[in-house]
C-alpha positions in Angstrom: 94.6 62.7 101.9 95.0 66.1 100.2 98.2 66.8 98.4 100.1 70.0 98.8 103.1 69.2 96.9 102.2 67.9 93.7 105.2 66.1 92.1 107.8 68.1 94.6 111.5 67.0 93.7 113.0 69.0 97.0 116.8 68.4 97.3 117.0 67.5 100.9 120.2 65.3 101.3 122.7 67.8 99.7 121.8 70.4 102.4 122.5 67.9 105.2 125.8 69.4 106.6 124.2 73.1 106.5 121.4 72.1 108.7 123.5 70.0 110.9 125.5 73.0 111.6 122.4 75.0 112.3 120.8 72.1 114.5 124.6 72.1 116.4 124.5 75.5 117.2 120.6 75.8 118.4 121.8 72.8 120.7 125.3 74.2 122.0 123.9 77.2 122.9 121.1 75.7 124.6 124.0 73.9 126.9 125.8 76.9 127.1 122.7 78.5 128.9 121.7 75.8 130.8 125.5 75.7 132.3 125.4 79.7 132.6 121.7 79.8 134.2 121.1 75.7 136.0 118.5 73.6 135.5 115.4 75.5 136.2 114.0 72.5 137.8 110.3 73.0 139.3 109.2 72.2 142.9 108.1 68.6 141.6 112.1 67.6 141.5 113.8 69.8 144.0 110.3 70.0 146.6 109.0 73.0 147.6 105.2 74.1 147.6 102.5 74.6 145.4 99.4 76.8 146.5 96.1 78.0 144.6 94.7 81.1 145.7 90.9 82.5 144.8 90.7 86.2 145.0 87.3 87.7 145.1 88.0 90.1 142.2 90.3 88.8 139.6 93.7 90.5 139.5 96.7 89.8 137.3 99.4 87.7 137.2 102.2 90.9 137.9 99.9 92.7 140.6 100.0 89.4 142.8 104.1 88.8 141.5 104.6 92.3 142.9 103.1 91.6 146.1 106.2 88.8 146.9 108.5 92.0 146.7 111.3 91.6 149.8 109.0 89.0 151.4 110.8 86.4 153.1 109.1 83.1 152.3 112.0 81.9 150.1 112.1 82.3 146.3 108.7 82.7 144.4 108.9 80.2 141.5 106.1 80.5 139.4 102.6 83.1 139.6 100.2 82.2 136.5 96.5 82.0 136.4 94.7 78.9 136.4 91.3 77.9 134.9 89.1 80.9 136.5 90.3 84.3 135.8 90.4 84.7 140.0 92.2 81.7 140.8 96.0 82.3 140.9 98.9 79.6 141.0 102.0 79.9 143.5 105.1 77.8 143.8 107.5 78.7 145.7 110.8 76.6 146.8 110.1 76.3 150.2 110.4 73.1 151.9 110.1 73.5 155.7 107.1 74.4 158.2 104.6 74.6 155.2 102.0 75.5 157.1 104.2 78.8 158.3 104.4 79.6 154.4 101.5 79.2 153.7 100.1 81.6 156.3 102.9 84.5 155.5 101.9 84.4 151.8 98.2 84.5 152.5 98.8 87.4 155.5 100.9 89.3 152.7 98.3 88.7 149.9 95.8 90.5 152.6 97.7 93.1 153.5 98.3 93.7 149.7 94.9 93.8 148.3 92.7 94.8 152.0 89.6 95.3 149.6 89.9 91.8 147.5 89.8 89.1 150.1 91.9 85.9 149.1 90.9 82.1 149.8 93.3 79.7 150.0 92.0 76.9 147.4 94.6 74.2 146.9 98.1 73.5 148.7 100.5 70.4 147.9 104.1 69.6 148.7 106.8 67.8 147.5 110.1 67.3 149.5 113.8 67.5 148.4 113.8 63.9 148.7 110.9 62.9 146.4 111.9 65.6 144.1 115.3 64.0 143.9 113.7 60.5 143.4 111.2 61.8 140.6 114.1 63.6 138.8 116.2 60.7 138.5 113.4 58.2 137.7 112.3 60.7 134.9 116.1 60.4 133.6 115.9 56.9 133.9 112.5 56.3 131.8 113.5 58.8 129.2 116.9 56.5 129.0 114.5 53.1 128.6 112.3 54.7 126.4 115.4 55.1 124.3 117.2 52.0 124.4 113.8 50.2 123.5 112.7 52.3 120.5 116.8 51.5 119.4 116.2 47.5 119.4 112.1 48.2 118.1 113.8 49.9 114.8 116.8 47.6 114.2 114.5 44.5 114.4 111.9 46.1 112.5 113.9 48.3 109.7 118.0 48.2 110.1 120.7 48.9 112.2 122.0 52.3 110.6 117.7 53.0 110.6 117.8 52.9 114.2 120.8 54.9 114.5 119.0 57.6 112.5 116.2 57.6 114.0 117.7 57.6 118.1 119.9 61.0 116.8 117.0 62.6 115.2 115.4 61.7 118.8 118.2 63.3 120.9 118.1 66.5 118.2 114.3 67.2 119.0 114.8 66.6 122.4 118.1 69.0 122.5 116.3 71.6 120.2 113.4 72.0 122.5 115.4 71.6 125.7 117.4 74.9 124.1 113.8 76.7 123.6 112.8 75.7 127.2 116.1 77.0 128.3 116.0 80.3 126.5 112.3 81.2 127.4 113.0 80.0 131.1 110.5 77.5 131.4 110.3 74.9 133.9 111.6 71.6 134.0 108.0 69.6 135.7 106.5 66.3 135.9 104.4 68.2 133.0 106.9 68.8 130.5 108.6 65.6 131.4 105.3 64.0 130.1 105.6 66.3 127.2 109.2 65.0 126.2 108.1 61.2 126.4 105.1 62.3 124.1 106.7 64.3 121.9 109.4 60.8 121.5 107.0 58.7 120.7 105.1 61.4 117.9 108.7 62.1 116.7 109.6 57.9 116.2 106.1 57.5 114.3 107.0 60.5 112.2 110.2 59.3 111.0 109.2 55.5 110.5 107.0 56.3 108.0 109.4 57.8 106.1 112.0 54.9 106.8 108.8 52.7 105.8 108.8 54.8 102.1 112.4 54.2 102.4 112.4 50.6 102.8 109.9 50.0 99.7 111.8 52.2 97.4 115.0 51.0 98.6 113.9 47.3 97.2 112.1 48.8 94.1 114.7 51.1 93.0 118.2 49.6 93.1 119.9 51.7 90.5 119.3 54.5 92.3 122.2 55.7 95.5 121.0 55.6 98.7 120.4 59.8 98.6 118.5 59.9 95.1 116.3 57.1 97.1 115.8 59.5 100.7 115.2 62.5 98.5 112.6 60.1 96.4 111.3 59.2 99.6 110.8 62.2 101.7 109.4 64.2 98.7 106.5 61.4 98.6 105.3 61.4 102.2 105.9 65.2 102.3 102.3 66.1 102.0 101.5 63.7 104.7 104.8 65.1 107.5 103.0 68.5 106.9 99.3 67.7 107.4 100.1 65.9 110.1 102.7 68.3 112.0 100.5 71.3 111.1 97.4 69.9 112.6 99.1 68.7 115.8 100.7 72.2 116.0 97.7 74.0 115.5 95.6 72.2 118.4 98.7 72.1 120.7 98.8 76.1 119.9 95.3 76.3 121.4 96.2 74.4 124.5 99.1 76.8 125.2 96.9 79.6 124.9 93.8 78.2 126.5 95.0 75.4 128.9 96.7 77.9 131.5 99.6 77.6 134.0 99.6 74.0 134.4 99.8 73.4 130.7 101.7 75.7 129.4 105.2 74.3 129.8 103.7 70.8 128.7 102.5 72.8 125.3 105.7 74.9 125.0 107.3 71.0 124.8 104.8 70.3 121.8 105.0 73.5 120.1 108.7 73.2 119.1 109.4 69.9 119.5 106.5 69.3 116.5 108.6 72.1 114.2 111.8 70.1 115.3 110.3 66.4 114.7 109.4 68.2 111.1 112.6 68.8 110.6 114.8 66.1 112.1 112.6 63.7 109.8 113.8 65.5 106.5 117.2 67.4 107.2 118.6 64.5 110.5 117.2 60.8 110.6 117.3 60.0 107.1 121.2 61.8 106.2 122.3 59.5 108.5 120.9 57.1 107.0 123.0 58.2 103.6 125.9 59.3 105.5 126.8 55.4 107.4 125.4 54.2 103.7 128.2 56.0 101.8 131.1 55.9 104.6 130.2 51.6 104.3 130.3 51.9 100.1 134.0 53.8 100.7 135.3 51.5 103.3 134.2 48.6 101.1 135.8 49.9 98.5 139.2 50.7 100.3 139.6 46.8 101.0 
């Protein structure tokens, strides 16, 4: 593997309480928003309808978004282009007599463009009901997914390990939760896949440090436990940013290529890869020194 930082001796550990203050207020203010605005949850956990129209001329995403203007089919989600340049994606929050949307928004979409006749291409529905069920079974597997990766890294590393490594967890997902919030995405099924991903890239990114971690911690006992995280982190470093610049580069062509449908799930990857980047140097492992030195100062205290 190629090295980009030849013999680096980065002081990461000192700088923990700065970036924990900065990680804080990226977080607090993305609850503040989300408390301000609501969940922007999407039709797949609060139902409503989702409908793919083909226009014979492609048009763009605002002309059809200004065609919804004072129309009385309930509120208009989402408009974004799918795969072909003429096929257009709406979701509205409608949830009753389908078929009666359905026919208003094509009607209107006629009336709209007389000269650029619209087919109706794809049409599914969720109800309040199922949405409700979906959104709390996502809670409840993002919650499981947790608790096991907690028991995975005390068994396989330590206790205070797993400890680091669950709050570096809950940081990326806060972090990018703020993002989502601030750019007004859409909680979906698709960006809850994105979150269970973007767990399970973030958990391999920070064991291998722990694993450097572990092998210095046995081969270097003179050293404290933040002269051996610094050691640590600066030797894998090369590795953290080949691997979080490639994921970031082809999840960067997925958000501009993939279109509507994965474009939230991409947002996810874009910022939770920066954020797993930095929870693995700046959060997980100044945990690990923090409960280290707060157990040297009780022990000493008794």
């Amino acid at each position: 593997m190629p090295q980009f930082f030849h013999n680096a001796n980065y002081k990461f550990v000192v700088h923990r309480y700065r970036t924990a203050t900065i990680s804080g207020v990226v977080i607090l203010a993305g609850i503040i928003a989300m408390i301000i605005r609501g969940p922007n949850w999407s039709v797949d956990f609060r139902g409503g309808l989702d409908m793919t129209v083909r226009f014979a001329q492609p048009l763009s995403e605002s002309q059809v978004r200004d065609a919804f203007g004072g129309i009385e089919i309930g509120e208009v989600k989402t408009i974004g282009r799918l795969g072909q340049q003429s096929d257009i994606l709406i979701r509205t929050k409608v949830t009753e007599n389908s078929d009666a949307t359905q026919k208003q928004i094509k009607e209107r979409l006629d009336r709209t463009f007389p000269g650029n006749p619209v087919e109706i291409r794809n049409v599914s529905m969720v109800g309040p009901r199922v949405g409700r069920e979906l959104r709390n079974s996502a809670i409840l597997s993002g919650i499981i997914a947790v608790g096991l990766l907690l028991i995975y890294i005390s068994w396989r590393f330590r206790f205070e390990f797993a400890i680091g490594g669950i709050i570096a967890l809950v940081h990326n997902v806060g972090v990018t939760l703020a993002f989502l919030v601030f750019f007004n995405y859409e909680l979906s099924l698709a960006v809850l896949a994105a979150f269970l991903t973007l767990i399970g890239y973030s958990i391999n990114d920070t064991i291998v440090v722990f694993d450097r971690i572990r092998e210095n911690m046995k081969k270097l006992r003179n050293m404290s436990m933040g002269e051996i995280m610094d050691l640590s982190i600066n030797e894998t470093l090369s590795r953290s940013v080949i691997t979080s610049v490639t994921v970031f580069l082809t999840t960067l062509v997925l958000y501009v290529f993939g279109g509507e449908v994965l474009r939230g799930f991409a947002f996810v990857m874009l910022v939770g890869v920066i954020a797993s980047a930095y929870a693995t140097v700046f959060v997980s492992a100044p945990v690990v020194v923090e409960w280290a030195e707060k157990a040297v100062l009780k022990g000493k205290k008794r």
